[in-house]
C-alpha distance (Angstrom), angle and dihedral (degrees) to the residues before:
residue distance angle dihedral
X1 . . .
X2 4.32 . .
X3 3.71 113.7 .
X4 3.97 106.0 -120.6
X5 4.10 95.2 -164.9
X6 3.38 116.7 105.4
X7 4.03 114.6 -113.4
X8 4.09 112.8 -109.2
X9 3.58 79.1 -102.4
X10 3.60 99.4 60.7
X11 3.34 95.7 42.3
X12 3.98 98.1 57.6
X13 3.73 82.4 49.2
X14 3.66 99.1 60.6
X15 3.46 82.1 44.6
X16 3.46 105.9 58.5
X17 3.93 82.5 44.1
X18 3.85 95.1 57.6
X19 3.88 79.4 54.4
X20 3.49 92.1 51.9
X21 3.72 100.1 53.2
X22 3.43 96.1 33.0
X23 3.88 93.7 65.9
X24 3.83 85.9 46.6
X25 3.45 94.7 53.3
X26 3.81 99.4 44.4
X27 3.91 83.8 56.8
X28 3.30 83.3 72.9
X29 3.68 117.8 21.2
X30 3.51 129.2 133.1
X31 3.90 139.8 -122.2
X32 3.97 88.7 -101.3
X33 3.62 92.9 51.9
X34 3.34 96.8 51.8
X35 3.52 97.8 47.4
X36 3.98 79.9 50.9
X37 3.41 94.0 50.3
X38 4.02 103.4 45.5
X39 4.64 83.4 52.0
X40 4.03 80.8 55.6
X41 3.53 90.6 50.7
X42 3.65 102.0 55.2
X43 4.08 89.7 35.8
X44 3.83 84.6 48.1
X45 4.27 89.9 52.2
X46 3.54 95.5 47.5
X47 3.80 99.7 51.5
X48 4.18 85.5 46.0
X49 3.93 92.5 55.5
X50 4.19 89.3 43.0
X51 4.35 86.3 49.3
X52 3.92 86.4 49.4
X53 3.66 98.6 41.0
X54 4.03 83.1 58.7
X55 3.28 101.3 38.0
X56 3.77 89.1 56.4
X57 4.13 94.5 43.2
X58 4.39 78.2 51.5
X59 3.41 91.8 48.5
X60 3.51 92.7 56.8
X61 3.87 93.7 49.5
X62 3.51 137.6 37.1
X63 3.82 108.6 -81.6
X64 3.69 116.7 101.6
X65 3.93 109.7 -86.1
X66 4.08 90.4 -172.3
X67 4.13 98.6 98.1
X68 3.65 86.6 40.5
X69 3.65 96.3 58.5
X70 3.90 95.3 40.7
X71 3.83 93.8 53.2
X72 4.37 90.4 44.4
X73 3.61 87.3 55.4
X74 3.93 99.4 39.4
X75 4.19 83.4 53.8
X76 3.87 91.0 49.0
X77 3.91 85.4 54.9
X78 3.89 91.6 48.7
X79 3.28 97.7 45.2
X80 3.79 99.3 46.3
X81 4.19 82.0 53.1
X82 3.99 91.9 58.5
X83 4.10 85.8 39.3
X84 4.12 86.3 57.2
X85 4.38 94.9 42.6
X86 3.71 88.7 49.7
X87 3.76 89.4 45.6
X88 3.86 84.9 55.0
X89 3.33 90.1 44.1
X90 3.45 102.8 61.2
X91 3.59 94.1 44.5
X92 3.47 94.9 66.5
X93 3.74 86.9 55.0
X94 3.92 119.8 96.0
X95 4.28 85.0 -133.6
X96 3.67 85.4 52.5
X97 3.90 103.2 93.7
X98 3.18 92.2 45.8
X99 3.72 100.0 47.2
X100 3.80 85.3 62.0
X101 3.73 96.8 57.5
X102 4.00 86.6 64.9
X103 3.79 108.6 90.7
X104 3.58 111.4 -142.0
X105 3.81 87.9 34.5
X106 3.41 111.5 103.1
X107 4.54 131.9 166.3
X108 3.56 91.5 -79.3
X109 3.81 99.6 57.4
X110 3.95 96.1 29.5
X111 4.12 89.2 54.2
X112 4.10 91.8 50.8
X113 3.41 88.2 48.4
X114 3.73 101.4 53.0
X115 3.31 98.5 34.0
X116 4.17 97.1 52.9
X117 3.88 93.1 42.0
X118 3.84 120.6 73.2
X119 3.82 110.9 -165.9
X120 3.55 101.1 -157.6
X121 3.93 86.0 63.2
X122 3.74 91.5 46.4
X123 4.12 109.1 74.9
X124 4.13 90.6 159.8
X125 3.23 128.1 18.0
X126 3.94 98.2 -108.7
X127 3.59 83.9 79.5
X128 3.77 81.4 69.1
X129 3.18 97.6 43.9
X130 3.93 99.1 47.7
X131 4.07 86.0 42.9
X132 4.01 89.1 52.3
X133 3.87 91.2 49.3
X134 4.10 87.6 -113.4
X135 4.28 95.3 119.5
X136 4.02 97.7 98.1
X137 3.77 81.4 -168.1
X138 4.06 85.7 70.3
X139 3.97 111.0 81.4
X140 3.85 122.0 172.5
X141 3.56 116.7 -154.1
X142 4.17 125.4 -147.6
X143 4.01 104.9 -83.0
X144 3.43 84.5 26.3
X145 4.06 126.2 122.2
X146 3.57 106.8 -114.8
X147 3.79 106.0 -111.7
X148 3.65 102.7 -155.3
X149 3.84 123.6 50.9
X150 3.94 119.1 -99.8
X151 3.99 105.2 -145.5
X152 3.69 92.1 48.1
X153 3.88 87.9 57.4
X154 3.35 94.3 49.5
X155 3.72 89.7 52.0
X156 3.72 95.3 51.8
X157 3.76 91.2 41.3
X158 4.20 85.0 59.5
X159 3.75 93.9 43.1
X160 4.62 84.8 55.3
X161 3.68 89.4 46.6
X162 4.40 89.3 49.9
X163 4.50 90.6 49.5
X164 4.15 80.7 45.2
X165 3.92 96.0 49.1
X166 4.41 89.3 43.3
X167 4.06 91.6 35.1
X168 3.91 90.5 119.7
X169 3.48 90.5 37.6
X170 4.60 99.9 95.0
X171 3.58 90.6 -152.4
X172 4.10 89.4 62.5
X173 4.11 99.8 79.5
X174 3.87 94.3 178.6
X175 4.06 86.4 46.8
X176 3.59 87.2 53.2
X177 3.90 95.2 56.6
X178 3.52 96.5 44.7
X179 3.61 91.4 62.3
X180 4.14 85.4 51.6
X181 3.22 84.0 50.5
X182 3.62 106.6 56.5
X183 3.40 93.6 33.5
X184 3.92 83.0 65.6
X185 3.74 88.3 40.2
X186 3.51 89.4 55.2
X187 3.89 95.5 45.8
X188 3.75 93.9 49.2
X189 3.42 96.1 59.0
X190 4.03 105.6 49.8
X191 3.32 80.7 55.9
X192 3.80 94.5 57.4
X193 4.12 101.8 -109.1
X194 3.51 84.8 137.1
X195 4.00 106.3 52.5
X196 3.86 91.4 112.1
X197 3.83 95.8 40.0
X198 4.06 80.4 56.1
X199 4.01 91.8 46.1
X200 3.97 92.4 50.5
X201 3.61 97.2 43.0
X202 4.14 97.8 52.3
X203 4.03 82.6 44.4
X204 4.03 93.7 53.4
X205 3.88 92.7 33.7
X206 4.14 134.4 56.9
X207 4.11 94.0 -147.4
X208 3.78 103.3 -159.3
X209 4.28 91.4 -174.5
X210 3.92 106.6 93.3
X211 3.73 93.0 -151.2
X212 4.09 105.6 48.5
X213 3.76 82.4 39.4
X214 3.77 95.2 53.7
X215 4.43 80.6 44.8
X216 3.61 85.4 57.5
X217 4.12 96.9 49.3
X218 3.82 90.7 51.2
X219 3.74 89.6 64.5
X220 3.68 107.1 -101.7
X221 3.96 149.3 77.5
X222 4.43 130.7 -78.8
X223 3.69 105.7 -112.4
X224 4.01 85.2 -106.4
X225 3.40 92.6 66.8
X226 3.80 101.0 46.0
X227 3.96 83.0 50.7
X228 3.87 96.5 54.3
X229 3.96 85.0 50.1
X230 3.55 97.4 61.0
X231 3.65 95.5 40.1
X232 3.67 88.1 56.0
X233 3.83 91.9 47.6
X234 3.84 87.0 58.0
X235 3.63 98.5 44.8
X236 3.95 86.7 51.3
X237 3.42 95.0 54.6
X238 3.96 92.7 47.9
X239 3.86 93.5 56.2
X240 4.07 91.6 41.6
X241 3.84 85.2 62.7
X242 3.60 92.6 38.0
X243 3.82 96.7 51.1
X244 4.47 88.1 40.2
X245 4.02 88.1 55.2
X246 4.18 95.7 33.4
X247 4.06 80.0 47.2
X248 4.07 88.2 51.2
X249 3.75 95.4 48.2
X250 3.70 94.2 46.2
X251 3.57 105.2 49.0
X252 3.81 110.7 16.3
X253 4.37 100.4 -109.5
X254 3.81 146.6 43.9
X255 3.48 121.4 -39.6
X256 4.28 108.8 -124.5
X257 3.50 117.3 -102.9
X258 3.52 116.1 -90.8
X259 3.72 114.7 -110.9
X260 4.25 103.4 -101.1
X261 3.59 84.9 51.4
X262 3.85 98.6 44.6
X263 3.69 103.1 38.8
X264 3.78 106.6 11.9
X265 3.80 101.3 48.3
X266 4.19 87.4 -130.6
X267 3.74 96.0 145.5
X268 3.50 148.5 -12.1
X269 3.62 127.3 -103.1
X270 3.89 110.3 -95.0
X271 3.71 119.7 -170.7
X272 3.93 116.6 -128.8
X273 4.25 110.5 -111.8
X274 4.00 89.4 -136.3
């Protein structure tokens, strides 16, 4: 009977090829493939931590833990190939420096990000935020198209969870204001900012937990909640200075104001420390 697996040999070979044609490729790689690649990536990470998390329950067993370990390392290997195209991708993009001077920020985030948004369609940065699913004025009803586009959430929801995870580290500015943030969050409701946030959501929702729903009858917000704010409060602020310095690169001058801040008096205008 012929042995169809490659030798060790062969397989460091096709290896070192994938690496090969990968960089050549993301020389040239489009928007779409990008966007492509950076869904792989996260589908790609998730499958590697389920292989290791059962390779290490059948290590500690009896079943044969061999298979397991070959296919966890052979997914490290891919997914550290995507990691270095993306990495060339968003070099070649004119957001790319700057991207890298955001700690927490890293190829994977930076290339979903650039490859998703389209400046030219993106006068203020509410665009952003209504295309990212961030515009808590947006709802989308059952039947309904969604109105804001899925993978780009997802992406912004990973780059939040990276500024929590480095939020004591001082070199993480985004991490930094989503610990003012919640800290405010936190403060606001003890004091009862949130009583009609409570009201509306035990009106729209049937809350089946006896303890968040008991949270919600005394007037204020589960800890969950007040967490999710201030993570989306960070990420908002990171794409407002992304947009005001992708806006300056692209067309030579100051983005406009986006409308809470223009016509609303929401905020102030607060200059980026990049």
């Amino acid at each position: 009977m012929l042995n169809d697996m490659p030798t060790d040999d062969e397989q460091m070979f096709s290896v070192q090829r994938l690496s090969r044609d990968l960089r050549v490729a993301a020389e040239k790689m489009t928007d779409a493939e990008a966007r492509f690649l950076v869904d792989a990536y996260y589908t790609m990470q998730k499958q590697r931590i389920r292989n290791a998390n059962q390779h290490r329950q059948a290590s500690e067993g009896k079943e044969p833990a061999g298979v397991l370990s070959w296919l966890t390392q052979q997914s490290g290997v891919l997914e550290r190939q995507v990691h270095a195209a993306l990495d060339r991708y968003t070099m070649g993009h004119q957001m790319g420096s700057w991207m890298r001077d955001i700690y927490g920020i890293g190829p994977i985030i930076s290339a979903g990000l650039l490859s998703h948004i389209d400046i030219t369609k993106a006068p203020t940065v509410g665009h952003i935020w209504r295309f990212a699913g961030l515009d808590p004025t947006v709802t989308w009803s059952r039947g309904e198209t969604r109105p804001w586009n899925a993978r780009l959430k997802v992406v912004c929801w990973h780059a939040g969870e990276c500024f929590k995870r480095f939020s004591k580290r001082d070199e993480c500015y985004y991490g930094k204001l989503y610990v003012q943030r919640k800290e405010y969050e936190i403060a606001r409701n003890d004091r009862g900012g949130n009583a009609e946030a409570a009201r509306e959501t035990l009106a729209a929702k049937r809350i089946s937990d006896a303890a968040t729903k008991a949270i919600y009858e005394s007037g204020k917000l589960p800890p969950g909640r007040l967490d999710l704010r201030a993570t989306r409060w960070a990420v908002k602020h990171f794409l407002a200075d992304m947009h005001g310095e992708w806006y300056r690169r692209e067309f030579g001058k100051e983005p406009p104001l986006p409308y809470p801040i223009a016509h609303l008096n929401h905020a102030h205008v607060r200059r980026a420390p990049h």
